[in-house]
ZAFINU-339895 format. One line per 5 residues: number of its first residue (from 1); for each residue x negated, y, z of N, C-alpha, C. Coordinates in Angstrom, 2 decimals. Example, Ala and Ser with C-alpha at 12.3 -4.5 7.8 and 13.67 -1.06 7.14 Angstrom:
<sites>
1) -13.19,-5.69,7.80,-12.30,-4.50,7.80,-13.20,-3.30,7.80 | -12.85,-2.25,7.08,-13.67,-1.06,7.14,-12.90,0.03,7.87 $
</sites>
This chain:
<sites>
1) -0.85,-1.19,0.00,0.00,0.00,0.00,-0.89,1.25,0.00 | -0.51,2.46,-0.60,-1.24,2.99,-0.80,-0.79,4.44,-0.10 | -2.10,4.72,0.92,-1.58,5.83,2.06,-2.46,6.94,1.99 | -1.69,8.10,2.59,-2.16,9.44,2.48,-4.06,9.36,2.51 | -4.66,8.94,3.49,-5.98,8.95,3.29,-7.09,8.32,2.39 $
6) -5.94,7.33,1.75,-6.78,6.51,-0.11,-6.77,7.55,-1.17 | -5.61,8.45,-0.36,-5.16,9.41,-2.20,-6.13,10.61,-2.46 | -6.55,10.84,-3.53,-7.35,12.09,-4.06,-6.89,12.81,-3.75 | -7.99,13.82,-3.18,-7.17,14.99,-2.48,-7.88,16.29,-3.98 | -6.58,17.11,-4.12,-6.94,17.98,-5.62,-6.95,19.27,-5.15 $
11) -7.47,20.40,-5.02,-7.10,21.54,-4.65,-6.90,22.08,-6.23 | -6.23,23.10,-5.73,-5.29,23.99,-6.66,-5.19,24.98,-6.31 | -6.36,26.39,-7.15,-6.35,27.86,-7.07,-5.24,28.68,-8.03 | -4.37,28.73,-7.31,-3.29,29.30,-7.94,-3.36,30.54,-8.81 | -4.03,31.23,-7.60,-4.68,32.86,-8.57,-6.02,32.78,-9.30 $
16) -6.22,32.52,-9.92,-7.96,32.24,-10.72,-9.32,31.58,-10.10 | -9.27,31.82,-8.90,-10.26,31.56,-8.41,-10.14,30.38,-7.68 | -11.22,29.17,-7.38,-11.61,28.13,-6.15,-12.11,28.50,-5.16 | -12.00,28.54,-3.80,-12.90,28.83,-3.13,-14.17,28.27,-2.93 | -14.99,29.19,-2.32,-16.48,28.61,-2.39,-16.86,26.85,-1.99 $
21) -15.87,26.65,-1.06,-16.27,25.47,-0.57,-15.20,24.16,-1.37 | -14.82,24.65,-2.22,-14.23,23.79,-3.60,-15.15,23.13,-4.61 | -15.41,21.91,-4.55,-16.53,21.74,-5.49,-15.79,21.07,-6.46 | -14.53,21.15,-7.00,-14.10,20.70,-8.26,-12.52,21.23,-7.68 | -11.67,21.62,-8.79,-10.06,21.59,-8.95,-9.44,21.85,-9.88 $
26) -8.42,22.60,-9.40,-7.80,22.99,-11.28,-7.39,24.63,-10.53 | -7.24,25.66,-11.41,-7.11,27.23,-11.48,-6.46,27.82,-12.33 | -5.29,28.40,-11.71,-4.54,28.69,-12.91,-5.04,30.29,-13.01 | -4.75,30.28,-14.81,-5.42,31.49,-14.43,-4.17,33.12,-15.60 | -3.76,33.65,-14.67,-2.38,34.79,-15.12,-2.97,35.18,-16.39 $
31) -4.30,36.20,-16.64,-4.44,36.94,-17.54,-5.98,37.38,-17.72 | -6.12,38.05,-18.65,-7.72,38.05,-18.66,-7.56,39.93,-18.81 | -6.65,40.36,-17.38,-6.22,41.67,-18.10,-7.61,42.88,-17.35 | -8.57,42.25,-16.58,-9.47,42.83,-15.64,-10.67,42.83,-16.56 | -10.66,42.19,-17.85,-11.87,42.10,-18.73,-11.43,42.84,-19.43 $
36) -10.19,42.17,-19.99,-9.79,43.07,-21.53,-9.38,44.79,-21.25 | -9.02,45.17,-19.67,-8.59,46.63,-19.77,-9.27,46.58,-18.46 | -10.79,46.81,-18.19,-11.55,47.13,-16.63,-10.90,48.38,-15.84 | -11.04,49.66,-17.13,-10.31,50.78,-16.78,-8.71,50.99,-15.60 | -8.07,50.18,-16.14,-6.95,49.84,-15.11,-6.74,49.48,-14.73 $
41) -7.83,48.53,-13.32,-7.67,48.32,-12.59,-8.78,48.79,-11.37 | -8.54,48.55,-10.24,-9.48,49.21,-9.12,-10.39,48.61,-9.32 | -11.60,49.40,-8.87,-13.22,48.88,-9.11,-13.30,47.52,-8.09 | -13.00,47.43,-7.14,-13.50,46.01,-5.94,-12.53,44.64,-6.63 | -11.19,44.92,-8.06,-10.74,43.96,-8.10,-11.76,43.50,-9.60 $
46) -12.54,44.52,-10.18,-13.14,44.24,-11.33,-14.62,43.60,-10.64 | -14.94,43.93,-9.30,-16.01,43.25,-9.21,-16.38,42.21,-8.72 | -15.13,41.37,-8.11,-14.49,40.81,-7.58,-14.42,39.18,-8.28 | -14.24,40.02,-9.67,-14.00,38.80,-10.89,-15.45,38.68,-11.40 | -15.81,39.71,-11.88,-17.51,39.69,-12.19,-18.37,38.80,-11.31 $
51) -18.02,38.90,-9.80,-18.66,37.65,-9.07,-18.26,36.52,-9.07 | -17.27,36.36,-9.18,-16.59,34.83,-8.79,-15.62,34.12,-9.55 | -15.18,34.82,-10.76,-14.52,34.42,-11.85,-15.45,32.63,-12.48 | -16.18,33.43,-13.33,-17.18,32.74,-13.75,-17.55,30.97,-13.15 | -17.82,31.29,-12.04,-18.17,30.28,-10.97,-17.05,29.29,-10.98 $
56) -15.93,29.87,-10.87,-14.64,29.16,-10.70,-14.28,28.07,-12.02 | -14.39,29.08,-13.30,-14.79,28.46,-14.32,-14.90,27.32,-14.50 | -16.61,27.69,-14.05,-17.66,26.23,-14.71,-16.98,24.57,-13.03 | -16.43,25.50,-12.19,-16.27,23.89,-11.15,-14.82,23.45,-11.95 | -13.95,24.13,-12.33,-12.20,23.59,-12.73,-12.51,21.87,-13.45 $
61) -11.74,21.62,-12.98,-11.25,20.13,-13.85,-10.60,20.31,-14.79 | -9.60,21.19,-14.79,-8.69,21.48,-15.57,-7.87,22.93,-15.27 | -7.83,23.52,-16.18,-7.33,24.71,-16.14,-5.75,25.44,-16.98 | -5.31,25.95,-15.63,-3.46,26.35,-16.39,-3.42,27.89,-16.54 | -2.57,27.81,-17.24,-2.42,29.27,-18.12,-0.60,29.64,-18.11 $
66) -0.39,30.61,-17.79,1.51,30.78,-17.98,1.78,30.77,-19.29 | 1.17,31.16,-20.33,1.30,31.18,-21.58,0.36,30.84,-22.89 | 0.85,30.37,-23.81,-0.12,30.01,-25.30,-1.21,30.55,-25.47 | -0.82,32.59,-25.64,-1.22,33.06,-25.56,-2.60,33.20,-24.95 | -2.74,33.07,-23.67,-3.72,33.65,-22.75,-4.37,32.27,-22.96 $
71) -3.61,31.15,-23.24,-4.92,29.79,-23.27,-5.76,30.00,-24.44 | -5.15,30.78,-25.44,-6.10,30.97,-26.81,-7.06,31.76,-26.51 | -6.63,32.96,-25.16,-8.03,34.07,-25.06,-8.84,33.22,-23.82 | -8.47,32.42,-23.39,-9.55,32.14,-22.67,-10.48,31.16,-23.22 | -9.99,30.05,-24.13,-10.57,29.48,-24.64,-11.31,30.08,-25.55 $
76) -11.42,31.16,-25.97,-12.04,32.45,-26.53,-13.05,33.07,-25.75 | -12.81,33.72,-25.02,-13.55,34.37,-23.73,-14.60,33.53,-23.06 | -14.33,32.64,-22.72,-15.19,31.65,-21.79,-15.75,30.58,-22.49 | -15.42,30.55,-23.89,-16.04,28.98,-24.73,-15.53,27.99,-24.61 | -14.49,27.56,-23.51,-13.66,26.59,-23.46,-13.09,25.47,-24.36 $
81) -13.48,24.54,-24.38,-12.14,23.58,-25.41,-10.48,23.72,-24.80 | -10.03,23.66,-25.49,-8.67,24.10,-25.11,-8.12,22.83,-24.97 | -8.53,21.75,-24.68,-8.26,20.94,-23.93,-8.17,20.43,-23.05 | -8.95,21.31,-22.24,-9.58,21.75,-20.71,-8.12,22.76,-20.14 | -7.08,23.15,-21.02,-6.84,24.03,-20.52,-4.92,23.43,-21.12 $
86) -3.97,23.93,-20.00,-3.01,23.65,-20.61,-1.83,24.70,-20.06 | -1.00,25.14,-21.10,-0.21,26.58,-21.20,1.37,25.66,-20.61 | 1.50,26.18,-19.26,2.45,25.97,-18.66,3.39,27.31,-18.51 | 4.59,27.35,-18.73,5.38,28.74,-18.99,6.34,28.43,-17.31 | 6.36,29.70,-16.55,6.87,30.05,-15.16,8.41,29.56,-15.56 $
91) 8.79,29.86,-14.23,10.44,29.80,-14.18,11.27,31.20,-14.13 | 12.44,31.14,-14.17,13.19,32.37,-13.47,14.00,32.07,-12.45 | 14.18,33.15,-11.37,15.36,32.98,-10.03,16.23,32.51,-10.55 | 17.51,31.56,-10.24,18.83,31.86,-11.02,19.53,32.94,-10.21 | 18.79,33.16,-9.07,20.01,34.70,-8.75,19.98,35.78,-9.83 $
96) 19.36,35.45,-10.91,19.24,36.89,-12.34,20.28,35.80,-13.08 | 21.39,36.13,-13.09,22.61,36.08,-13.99,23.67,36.88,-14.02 | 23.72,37.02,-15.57,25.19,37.97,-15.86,26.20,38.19,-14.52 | 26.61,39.42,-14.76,28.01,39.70,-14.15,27.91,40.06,-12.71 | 26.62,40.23,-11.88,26.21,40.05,-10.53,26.94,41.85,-10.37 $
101) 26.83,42.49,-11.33,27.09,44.14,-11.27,28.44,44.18,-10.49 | 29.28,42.80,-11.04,30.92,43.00,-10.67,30.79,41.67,-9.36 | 29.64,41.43,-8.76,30.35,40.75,-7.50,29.72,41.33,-6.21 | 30.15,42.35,-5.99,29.34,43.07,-4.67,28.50,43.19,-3.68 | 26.94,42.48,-5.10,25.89,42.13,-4.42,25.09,43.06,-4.43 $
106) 25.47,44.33,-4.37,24.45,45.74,-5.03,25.52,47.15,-4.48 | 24.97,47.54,-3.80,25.73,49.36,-3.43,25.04,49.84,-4.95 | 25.57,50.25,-5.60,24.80,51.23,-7.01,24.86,52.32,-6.37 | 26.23,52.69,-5.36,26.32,54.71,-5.41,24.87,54.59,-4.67 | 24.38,53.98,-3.68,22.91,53.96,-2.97,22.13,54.63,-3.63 $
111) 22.43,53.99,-5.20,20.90,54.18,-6.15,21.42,54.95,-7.10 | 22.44,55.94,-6.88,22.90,56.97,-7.49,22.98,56.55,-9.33 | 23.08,55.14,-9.34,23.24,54.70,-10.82,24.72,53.88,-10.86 | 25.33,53.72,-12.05,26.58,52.67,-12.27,26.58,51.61,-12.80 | 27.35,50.84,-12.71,27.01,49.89,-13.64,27.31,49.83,-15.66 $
116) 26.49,49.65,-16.04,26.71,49.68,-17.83,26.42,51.25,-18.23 | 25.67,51.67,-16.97,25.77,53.11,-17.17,24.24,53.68,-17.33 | 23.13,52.85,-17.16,22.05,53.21,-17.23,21.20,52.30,-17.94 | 19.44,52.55,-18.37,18.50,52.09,-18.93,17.70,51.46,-18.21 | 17.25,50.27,-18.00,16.60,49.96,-16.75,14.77,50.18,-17.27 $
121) 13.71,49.86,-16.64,12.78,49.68,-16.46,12.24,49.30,-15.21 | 11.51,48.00,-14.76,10.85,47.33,-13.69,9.59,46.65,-14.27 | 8.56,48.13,-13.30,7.36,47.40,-13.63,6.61,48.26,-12.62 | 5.24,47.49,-12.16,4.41,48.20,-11.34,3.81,49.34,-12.28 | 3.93,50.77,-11.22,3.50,51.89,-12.01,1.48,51.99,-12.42 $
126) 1.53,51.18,-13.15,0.03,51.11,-13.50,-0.22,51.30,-15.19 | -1.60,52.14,-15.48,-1.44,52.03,-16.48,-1.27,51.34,-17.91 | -1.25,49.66,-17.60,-1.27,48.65,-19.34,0.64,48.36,-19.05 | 1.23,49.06,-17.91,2.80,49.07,-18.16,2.65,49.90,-19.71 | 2.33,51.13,-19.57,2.48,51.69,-20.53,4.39,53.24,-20.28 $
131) 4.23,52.74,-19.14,5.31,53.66,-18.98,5.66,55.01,-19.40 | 4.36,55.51,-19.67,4.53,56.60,-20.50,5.17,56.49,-21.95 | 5.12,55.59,-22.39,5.70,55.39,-23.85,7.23,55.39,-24.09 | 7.70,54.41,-22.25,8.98,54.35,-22.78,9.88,56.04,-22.10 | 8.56,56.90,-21.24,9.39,58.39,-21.11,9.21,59.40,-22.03 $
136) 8.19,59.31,-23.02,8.04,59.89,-24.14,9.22,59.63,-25.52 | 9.19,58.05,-25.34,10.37,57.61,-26.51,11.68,58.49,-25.78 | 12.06,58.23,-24.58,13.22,58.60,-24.19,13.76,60.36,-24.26 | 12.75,60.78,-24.14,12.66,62.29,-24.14,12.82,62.64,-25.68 | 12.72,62.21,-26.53,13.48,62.22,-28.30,14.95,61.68,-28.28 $
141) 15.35,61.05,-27.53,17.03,60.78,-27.56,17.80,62.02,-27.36 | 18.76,62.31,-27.67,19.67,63.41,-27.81,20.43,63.31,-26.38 | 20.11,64.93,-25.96,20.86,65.10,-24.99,22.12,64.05,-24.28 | 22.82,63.84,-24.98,24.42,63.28,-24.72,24.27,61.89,-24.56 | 23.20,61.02,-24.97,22.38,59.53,-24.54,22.00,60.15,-23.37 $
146) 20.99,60.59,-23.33,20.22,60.57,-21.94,21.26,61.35,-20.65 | 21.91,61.52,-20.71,23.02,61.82,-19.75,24.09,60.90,-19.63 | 24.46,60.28,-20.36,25.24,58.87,-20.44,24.60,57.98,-19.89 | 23.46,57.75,-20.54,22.53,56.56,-19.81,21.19,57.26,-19.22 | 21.33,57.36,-18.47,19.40,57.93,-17.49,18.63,56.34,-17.68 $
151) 17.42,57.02,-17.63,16.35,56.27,-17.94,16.16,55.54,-15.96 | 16.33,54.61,-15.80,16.15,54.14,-14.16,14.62,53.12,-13.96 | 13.93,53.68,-13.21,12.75,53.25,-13.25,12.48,52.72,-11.88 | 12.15,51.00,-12.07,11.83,50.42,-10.41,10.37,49.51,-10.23 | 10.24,49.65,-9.39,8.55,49.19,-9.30,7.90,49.61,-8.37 $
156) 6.93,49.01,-7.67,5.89,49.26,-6.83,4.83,50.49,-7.19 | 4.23,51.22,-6.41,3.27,52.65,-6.68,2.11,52.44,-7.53 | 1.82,51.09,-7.14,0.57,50.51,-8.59,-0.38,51.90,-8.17 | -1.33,52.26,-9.40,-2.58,52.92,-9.08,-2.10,53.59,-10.49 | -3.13,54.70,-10.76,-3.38,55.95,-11.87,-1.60,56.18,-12.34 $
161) -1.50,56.98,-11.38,0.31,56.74,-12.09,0.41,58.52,-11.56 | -0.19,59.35,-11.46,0.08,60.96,-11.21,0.46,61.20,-11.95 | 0.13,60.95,-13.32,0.46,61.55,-14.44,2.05,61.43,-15.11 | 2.62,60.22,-14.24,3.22,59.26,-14.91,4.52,60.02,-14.21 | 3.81,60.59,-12.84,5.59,61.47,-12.00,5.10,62.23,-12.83 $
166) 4.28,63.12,-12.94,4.60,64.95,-13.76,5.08,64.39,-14.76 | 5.31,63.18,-15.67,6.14,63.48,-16.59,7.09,63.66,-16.66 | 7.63,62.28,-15.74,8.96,61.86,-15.05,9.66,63.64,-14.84 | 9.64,64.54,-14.17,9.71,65.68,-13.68,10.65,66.72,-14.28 | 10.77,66.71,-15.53,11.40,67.43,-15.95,12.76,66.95,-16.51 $
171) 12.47,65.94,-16.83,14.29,64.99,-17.12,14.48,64.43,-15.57 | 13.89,64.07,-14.45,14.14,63.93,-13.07,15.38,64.57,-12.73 | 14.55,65.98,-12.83,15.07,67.72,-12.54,16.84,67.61,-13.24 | 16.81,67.24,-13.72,18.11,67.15,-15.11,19.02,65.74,-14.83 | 18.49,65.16,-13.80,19.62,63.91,-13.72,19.36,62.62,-14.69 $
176) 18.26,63.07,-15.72,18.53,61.78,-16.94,17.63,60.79,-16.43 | 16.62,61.14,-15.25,15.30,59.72,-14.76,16.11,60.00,-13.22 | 15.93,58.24,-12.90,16.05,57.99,-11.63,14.72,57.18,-11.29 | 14.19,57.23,-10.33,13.04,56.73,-10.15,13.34,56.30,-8.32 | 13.60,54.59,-8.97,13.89,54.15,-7.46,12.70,53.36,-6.49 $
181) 11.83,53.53,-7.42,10.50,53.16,-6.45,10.61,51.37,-6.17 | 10.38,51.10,-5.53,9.83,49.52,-4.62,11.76,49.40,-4.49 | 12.26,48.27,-5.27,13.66,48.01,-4.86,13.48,46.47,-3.96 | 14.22,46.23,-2.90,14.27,45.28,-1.83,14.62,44.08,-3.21 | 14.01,42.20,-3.03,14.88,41.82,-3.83,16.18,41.14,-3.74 $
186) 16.48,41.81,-2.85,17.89,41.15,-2.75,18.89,42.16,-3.72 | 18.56,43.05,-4.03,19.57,44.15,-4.65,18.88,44.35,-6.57 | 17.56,43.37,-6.94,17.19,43.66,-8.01,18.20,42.87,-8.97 | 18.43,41.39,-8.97,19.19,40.81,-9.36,20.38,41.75,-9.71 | 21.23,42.31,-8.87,22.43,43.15,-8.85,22.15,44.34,-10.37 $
191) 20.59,45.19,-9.92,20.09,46.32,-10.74,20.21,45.45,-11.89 | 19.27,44.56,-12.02,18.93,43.98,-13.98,20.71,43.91,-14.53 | 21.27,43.11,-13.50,22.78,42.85,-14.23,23.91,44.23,-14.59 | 23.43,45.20,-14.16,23.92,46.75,-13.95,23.73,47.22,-15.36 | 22.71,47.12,-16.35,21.59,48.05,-17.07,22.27,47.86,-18.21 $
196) 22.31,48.91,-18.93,22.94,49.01,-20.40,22.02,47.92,-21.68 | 20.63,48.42,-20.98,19.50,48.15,-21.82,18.40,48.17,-21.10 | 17.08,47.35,-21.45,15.99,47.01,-20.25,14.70,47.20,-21.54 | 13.93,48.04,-21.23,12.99,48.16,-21.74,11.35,48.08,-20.88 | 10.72,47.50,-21.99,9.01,46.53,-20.96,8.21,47.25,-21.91 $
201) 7.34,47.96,-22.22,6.19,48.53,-22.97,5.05,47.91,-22.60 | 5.20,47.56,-22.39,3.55,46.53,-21.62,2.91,46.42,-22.19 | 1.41,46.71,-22.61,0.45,46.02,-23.57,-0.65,45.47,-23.33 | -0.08,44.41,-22.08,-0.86,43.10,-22.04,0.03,42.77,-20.42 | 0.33,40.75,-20.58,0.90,40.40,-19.91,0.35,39.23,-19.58 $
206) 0.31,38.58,-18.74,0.42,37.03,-18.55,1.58,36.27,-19.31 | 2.73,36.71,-18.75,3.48,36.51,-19.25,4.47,37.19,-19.08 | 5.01,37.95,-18.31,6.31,38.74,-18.33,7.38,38.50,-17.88 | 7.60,38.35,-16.06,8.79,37.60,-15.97,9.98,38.78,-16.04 | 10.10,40.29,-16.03,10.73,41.39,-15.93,11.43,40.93,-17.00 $
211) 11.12,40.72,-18.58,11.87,40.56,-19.62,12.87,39.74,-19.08 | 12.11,37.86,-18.97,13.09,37.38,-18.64,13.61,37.29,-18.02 | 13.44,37.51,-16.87,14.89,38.33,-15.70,16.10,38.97,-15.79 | 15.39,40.33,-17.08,16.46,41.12,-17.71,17.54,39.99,-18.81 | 17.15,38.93,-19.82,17.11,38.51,-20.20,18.42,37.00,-19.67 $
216) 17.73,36.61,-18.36,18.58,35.88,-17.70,19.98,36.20,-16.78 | 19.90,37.56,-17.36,20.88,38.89,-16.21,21.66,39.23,-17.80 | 21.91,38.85,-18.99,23.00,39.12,-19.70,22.40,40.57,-20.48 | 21.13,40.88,-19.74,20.90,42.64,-20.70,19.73,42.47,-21.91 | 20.19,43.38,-23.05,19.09,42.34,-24.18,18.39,43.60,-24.23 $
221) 17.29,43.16,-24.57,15.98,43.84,-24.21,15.29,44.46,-25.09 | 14.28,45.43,-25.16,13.12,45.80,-25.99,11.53,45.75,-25.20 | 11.28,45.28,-26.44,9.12,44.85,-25.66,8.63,44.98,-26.42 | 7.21,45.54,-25.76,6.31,45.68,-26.62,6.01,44.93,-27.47 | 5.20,44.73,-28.72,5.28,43.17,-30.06,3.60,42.95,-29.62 $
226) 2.88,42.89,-28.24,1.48,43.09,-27.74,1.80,41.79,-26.78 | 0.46,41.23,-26.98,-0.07,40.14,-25.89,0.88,39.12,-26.77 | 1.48,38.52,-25.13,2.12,37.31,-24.94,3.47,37.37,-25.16 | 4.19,38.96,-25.26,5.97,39.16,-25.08,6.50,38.70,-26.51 | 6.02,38.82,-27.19,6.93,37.83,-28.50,6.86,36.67,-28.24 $
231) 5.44,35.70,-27.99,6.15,34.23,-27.27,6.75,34.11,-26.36 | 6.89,34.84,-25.25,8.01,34.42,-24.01,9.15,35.03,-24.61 | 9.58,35.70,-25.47,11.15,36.36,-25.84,11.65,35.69,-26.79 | 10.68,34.53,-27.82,11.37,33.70,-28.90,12.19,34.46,-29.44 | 12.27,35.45,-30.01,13.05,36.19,-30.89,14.56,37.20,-30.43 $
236) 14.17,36.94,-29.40,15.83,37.72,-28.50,15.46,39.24,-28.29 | 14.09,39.80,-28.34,13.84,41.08,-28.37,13.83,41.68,-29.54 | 13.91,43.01,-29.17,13.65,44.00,-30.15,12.14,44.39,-29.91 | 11.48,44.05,-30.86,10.03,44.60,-30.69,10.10,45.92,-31.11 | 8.70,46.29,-30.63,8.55,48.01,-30.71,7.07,47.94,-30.18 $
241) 6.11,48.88,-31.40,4.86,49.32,-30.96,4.94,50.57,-29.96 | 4.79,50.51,-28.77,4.61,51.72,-27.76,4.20,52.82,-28.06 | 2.72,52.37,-29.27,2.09,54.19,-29.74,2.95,55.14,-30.85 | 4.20,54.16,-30.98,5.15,55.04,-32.29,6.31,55.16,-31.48 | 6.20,56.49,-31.10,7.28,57.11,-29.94,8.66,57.35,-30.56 $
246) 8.40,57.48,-32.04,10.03,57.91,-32.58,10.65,56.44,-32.99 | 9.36,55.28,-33.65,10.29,53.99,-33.87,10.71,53.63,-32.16 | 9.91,53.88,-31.02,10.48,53.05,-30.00,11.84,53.76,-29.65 | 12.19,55.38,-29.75,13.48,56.16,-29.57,14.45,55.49,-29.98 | 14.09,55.65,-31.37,15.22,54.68,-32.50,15.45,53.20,-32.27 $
251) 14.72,52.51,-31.62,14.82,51.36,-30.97,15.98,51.43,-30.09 | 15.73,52.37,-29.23,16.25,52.43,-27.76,17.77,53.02,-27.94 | 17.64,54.17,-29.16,19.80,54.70,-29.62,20.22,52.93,-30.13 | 19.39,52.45,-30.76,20.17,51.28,-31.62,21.19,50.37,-30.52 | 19.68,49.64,-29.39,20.15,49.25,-28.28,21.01,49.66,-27.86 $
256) 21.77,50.58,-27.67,22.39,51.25,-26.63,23.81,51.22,-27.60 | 23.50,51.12,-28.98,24.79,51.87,-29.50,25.12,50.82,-30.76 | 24.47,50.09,-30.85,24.80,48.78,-31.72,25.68,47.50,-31.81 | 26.62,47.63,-31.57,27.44,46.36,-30.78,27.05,45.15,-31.59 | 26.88,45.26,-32.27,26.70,43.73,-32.99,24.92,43.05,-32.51 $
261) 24.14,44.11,-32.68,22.57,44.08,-32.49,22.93,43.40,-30.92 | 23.32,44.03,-30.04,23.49,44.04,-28.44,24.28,42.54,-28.36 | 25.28,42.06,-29.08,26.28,40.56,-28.93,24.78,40.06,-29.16 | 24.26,39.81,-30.15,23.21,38.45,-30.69,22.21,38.51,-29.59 | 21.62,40.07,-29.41,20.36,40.22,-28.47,20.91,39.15,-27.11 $
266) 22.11,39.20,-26.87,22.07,39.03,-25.07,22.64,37.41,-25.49 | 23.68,36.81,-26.13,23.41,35.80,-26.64,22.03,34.82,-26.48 | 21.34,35.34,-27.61,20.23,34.95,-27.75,19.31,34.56,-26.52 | 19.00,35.77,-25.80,18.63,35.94,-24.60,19.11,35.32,-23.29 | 20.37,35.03,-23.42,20.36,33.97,-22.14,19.57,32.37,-22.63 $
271) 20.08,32.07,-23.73,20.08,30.74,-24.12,18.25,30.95,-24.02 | 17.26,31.90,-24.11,15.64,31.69,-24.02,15.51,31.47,-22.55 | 15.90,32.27,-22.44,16.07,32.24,-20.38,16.55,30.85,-19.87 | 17.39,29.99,-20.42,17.83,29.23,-19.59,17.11,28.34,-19.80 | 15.32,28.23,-20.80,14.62,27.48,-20.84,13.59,27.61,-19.96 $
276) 13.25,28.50,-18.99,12.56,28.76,-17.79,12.76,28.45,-16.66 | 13.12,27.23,-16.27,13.22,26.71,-15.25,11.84,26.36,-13.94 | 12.36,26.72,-12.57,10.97,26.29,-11.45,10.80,24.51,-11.81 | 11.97,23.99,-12.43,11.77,22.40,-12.30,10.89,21.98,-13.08 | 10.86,22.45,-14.13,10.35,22.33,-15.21,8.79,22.88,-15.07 $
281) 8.45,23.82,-14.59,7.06,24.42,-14.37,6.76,23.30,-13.55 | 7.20,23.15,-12.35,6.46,22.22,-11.49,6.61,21.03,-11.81 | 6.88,20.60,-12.94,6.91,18.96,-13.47,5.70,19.24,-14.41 | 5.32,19.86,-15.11,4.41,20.20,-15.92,2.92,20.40,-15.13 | 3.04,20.89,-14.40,2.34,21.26,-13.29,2.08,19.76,-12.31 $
286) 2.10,18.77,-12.11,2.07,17.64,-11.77,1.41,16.67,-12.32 | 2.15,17.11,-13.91,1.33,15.91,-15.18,0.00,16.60,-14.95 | -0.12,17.66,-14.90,-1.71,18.24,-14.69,-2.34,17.34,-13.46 | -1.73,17.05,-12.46,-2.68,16.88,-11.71,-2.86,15.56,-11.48 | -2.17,15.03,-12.60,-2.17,13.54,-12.68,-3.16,12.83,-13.50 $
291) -3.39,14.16,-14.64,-4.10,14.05,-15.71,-5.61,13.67,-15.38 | -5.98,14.56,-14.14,-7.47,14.99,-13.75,-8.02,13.84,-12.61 $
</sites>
């Protein structure tokens, strides 16, 4: 019979790294977003990786990735056979489903927004969000949009983001930006299912669970066409390059005012979503460690 102290014991670095006293495991690893953009992020987390990334590396048995994507840049980046490496895609909450707006899991007057009445955005205020793109696109919509729908912005303070309130500031002033900061998550579920339209500018992800959240919450979306967000959206987004402020505008009236575009988008979009399951990650996640 075969008992706890016969069995291989595997450690498993969830965030990139093994610890020192790990002399073999498996590491999953989010993104290679501390190489590819050093600039945006804090200096002790860039040096951080510069020491001990590497190391982690060369001990893995086997190495996981949330997406296709990022297994192609690492197997790129590091020399890897990509057989060493295998692209396991996350889950979503099921508390992100349609209709949560109409079961009184959310005060909106709180957050001075309504439901079907606003634009969402949830993302840490840092700069590869790209948040400036989607308050620049928004600031080209015509008066009578941006007062119908305000631009509602939720997320943690993240770093280099000064720039990002003085923009905010002047449509603030005017009612059309709400900026609700760090939302509790018991009330986000409620927000995604609220939102007219959910827009992600991101230009670079692991993988992106904000889309599919929005996505698994009935609201059809626009993302950046950068990184990994066209493979996690399988075709349910509206892509949009971030540095073309008038195609992402025109993106964002269509969304809002397209009924037919908006039926297929959210359609579409549940049925991608309902392929993100925790069961499913952690069954995948198993064969890995069965593999090694």
């Amino acid at each position: 019979m075969t008992t706890l102290q016969s069995r291989k014991r595997l450690y498993h670095g969830p965030n990139f790294m093994l610890p020192p006293e790990a002399k073999s495991g498996i590491i999953t690893v989010h993104d290679l977003s501390v190489y590819k953009f050093p600039e945006m992020h804090p200096p002790e987390r860039v040096a951080h990786f510069e020491r001990d990334f590497n190391r982690s590396l060369e001990r893995a048995l086997h190495i996981i990735t949330d997406t296709h994507e990022v297994r192609r840049e690492l197997a790129e980046f590091a020399n890897i056979p990509e057989d060493r490496i295998t692209a396991i895609h996350l889950g979503v909450n099921p508390a992100y489903r349609p209709n949560r707006a109409i079961d009184g899991s959310v005060d909106y007057s709180s957050y001075a927004i309504e439901p079907d009445g606003y634009i969402l955005l949830v993302a840490t205020f840092e700069p590869r969000k790209r948040i400036d793109a989607a308050l620049n696109a928004f600031r080209l919509l015509p008066d009578n949009l941006k007062k119908r729908y305000p631009l509602v912005l939720a997320g943690a303070t993240g770093w280099q983001n000064d720039a990002l309130h003085e923009l905010m500031s002047r449509d603030e002033a005017k009612g059309y930006i709400r900026f609700l900061g760090f939302v509790p998550e018991g009330d986000l579920p409620g927000i995604y299912s609220g939102a007219r339209l959910f827009l992600y500018p991101s230009i670079y992800e692991g993988f992106g669970l904000p889309p599919i959240e929005a996505m698994a919450s009935g609201v059809p979306i626009i993302v950046s066409n950068r990184s990994c967000l066209p493979e996690v959206t399988c075709g349910a987004a509206m892509m949009i390059n971030p540095d073309d402020t008038e195609g992402f505008a025109a993106a964002i009236a269509k969304g809002l005012e397209d009924d037919t575009w908006r039926r297929d988008a959210i359609d579409l979009g549940l049925k991608v979503a309902a392929g993100y399951t925790w069961e499913k990650c952690v069954d995948q996640t198993v064969q890995v460690y069965q593999s090694v």
